[in-house]
C-alpha positions as CSV (number, residue, x, y, z in Angstrom):
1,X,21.3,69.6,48.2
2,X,18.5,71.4,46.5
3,X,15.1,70.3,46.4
4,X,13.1,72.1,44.2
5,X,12.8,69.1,41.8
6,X,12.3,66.5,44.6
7,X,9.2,69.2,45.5
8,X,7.8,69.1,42.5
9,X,7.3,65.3,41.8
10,X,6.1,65.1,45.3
11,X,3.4,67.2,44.7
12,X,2.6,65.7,41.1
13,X,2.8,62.2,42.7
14,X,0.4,63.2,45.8
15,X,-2.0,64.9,43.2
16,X,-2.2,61.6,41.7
17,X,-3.1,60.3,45.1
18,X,0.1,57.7,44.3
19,X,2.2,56.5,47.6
20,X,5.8,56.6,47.2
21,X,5.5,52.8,47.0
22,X,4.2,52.5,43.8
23,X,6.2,55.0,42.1
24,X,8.8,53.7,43.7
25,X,8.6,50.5,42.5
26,X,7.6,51.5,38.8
27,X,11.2,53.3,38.5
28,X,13.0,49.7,40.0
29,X,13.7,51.4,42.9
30,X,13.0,51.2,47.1
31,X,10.5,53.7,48.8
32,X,13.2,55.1,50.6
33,X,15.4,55.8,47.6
34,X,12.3,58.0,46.8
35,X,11.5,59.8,49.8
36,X,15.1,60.8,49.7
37,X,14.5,62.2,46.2
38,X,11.8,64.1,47.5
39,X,13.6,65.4,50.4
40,X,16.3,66.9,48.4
41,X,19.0,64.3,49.7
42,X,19.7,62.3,46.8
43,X,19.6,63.0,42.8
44,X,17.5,61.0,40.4
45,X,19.0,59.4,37.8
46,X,19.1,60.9,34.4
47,X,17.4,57.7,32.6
48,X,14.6,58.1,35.3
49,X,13.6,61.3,34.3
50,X,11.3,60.2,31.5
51,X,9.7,57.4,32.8
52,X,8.9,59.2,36.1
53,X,7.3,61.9,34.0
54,X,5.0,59.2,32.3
55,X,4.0,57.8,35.6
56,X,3.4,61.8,37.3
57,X,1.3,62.2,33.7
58,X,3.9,65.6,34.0
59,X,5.2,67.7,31.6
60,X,8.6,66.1,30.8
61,X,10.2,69.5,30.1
62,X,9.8,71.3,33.3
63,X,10.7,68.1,35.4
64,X,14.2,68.5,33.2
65,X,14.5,71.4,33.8
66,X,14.2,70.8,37.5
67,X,16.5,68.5,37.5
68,X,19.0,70.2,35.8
69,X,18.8,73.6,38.6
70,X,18.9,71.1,41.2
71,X,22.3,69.8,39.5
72,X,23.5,72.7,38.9
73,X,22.6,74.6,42.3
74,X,24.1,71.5,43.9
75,X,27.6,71.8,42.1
76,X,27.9,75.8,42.9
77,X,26.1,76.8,45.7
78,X,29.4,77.0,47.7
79,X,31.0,79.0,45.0
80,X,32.0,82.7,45.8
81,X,31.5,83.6,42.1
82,X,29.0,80.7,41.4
83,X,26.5,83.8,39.8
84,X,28.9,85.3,37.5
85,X,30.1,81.9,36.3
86,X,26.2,80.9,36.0
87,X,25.4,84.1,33.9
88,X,28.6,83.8,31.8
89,X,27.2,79.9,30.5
90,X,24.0,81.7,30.2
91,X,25.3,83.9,27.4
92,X,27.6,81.1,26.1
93,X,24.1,78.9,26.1
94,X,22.2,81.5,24.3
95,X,25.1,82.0,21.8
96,X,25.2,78.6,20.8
97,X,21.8,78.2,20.4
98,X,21.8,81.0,18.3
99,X,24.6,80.6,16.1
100,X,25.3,76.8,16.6
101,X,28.8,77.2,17.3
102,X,31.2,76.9,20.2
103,X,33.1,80.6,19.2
């Protein structure tokens, strides 16, 4: 697993001088659950994103977006044509956001 996102809160959360205890236990979760976060080894949950952003005082956005490379970098990594496929929903992204459409 990727661990660009589980990097980033752990350096929001230690510039907050926070232990993983009391984030932790502000999402409803165990310490460990959140070390392993932070390692890489296990995904947050979607629903946690928000809340963990008002806790980190962080810039919901980027920790999204984060997330989301994480998720995707996880489900392709292994793929021998994971770039083109990447690039190819990049224009189909781009297309639908401009022209609101799925053609």
């Amino acid at each position: 697993m990727s661990k660009q996102f589980g990097d980033k809160i752990k350096e929001l959360r230690e510039k907050r001088k926070l232990f993983l205890r009391q984030v932790a236990a502000q999402l409803d979760m165990d310490t460990a659950q959140l070390s392993k976060i932070e390692k890489g080894t296990r995904q947050l949950k979607r629903e946690q994103l928000s809340p963990l952003a008002n806790i980190l005082l962080a810039d919901l956005n980027e920790l999204q977006t984060l997330w989301l490379a994480d998720q995707l970098l996880d489900l392709v990594k292994d793929e021998p044509n994971a770039d083109e496929a990447l690039k190819s929903v990049s224009k189909k992204i781009k297309k639908l956001n401009n022209y609101g459409t799925t053609n």
